[in-house]
C-alpha positions as CSV (number, residue, x, y, z in Angstrom):
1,X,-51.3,-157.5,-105.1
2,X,-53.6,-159.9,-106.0
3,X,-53.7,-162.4,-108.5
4,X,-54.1,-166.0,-108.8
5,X,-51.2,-166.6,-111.5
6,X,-48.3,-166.8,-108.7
7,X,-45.8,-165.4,-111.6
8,X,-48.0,-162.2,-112.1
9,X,-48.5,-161.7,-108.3
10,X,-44.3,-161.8,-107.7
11,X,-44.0,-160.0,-110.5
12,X,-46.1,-157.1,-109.4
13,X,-45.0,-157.2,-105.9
14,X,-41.4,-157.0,-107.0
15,X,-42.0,-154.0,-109.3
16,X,-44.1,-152.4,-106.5
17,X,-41.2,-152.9,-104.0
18,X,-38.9,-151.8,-106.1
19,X,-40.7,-148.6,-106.0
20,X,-40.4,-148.1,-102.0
21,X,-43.8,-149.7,-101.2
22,X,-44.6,-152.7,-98.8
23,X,-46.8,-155.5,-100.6
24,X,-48.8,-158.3,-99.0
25,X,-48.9,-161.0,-101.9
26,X,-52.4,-162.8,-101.9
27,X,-54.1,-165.3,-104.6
28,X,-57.7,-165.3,-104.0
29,X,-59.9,-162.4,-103.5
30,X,-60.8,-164.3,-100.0
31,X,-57.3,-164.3,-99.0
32,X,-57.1,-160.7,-99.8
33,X,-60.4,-159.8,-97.6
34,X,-58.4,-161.9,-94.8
35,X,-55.3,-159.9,-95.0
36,X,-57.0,-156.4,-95.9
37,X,-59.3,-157.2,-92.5
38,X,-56.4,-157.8,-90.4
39,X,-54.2,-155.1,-91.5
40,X,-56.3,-151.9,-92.5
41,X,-52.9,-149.3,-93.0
42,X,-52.7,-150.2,-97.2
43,X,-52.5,-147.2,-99.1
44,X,-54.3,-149.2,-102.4
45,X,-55.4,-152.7,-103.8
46,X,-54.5,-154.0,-107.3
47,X,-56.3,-156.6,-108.1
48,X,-56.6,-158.9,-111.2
49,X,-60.4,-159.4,-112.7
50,X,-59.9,-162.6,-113.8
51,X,-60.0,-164.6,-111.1
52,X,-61.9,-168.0,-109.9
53,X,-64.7,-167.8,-107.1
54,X,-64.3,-164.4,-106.5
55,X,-62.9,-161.8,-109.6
56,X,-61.3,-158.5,-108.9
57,X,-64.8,-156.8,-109.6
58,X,-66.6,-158.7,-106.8
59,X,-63.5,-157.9,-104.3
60,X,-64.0,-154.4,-104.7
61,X,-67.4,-154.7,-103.9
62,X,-66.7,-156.8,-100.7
63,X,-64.1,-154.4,-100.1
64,X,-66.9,-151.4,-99.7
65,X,-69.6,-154.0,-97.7
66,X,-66.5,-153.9,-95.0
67,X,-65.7,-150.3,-95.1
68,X,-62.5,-151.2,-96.0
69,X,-61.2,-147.8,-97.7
70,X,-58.4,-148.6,-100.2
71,X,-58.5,-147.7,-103.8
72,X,-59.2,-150.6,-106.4
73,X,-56.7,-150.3,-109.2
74,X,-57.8,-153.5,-111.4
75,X,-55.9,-155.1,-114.3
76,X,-57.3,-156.6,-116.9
77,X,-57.0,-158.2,-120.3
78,X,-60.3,-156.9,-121.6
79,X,-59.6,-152.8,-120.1
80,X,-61.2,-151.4,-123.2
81,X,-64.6,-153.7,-123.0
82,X,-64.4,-152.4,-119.4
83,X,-64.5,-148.8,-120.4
84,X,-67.0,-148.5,-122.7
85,X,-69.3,-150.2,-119.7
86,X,-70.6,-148.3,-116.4
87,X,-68.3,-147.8,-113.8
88,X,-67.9,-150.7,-111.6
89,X,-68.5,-150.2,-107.7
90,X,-65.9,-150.0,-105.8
91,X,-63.1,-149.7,-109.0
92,X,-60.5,-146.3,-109.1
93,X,-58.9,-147.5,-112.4
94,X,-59.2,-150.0,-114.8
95,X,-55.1,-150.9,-115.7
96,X,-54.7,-152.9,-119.1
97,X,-52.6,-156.6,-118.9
98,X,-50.0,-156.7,-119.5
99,X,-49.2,-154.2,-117.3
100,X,-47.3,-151.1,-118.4
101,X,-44.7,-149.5,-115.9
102,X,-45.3,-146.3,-116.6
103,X,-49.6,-146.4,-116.5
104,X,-49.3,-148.4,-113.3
105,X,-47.1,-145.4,-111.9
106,X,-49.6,-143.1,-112.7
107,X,-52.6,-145.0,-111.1
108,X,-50.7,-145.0,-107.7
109,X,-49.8,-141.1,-108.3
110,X,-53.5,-140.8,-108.9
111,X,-54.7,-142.7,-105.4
112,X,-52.2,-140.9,-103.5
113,X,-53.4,-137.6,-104.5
């Protein structure tokens, strides 16, 4: 989980471990690249957009320069501006803040398929 609102992040991870998976908590997009370099057996990335020096958007696309593989499920404020733009590189699913239990189960169901 990234995010760089710590109380997000936790939040997220908790929720996601709750649910049986392992999460790596990082808050920067260059402390995710660090970890996701290191450590290449994550099933899937969620990401904020909204973050300083790097945003979710541009980690995705750093993601693909390093053939790192993982799906790019990206929360947002703004999901609906995001849709009616193209596609970003890089980006399975565009998830709407705040996060709803029940759309952010069926993002993962979707990447694990």
């Amino acid at each position: 989980m990234v995010d760089d609102e710590v109380s997000v992040c936790t939040t997220v991870g908790i929720l996601l471990k709750l649910r049986g998976f392992e999460t790596v908590l990082a808050l920067s997009g260059a402390e995710a690249l660090a970890v996701l370099e290191k450590r290449k057996d994550f099933e899937f990335v969620i990401t904020d957009f909204s973050m300083p020096k790097m945003n979710g958007a541009e980690l995705a696309v750093a993601m693909k320069a390093r053939d790192l593989p993982q799906p790019v499920l990206l929360l947002t404020a703004f999901a609906e501006q995001f849709r009616s733009e193209p596609p970003m590189p890089g980006i399975t699913r565009i998830l709407e803040k705040p996060i709803s239990m029940v759309k952010l189960d069926e993002a993962i169901k979707m990447v694990r398929e």
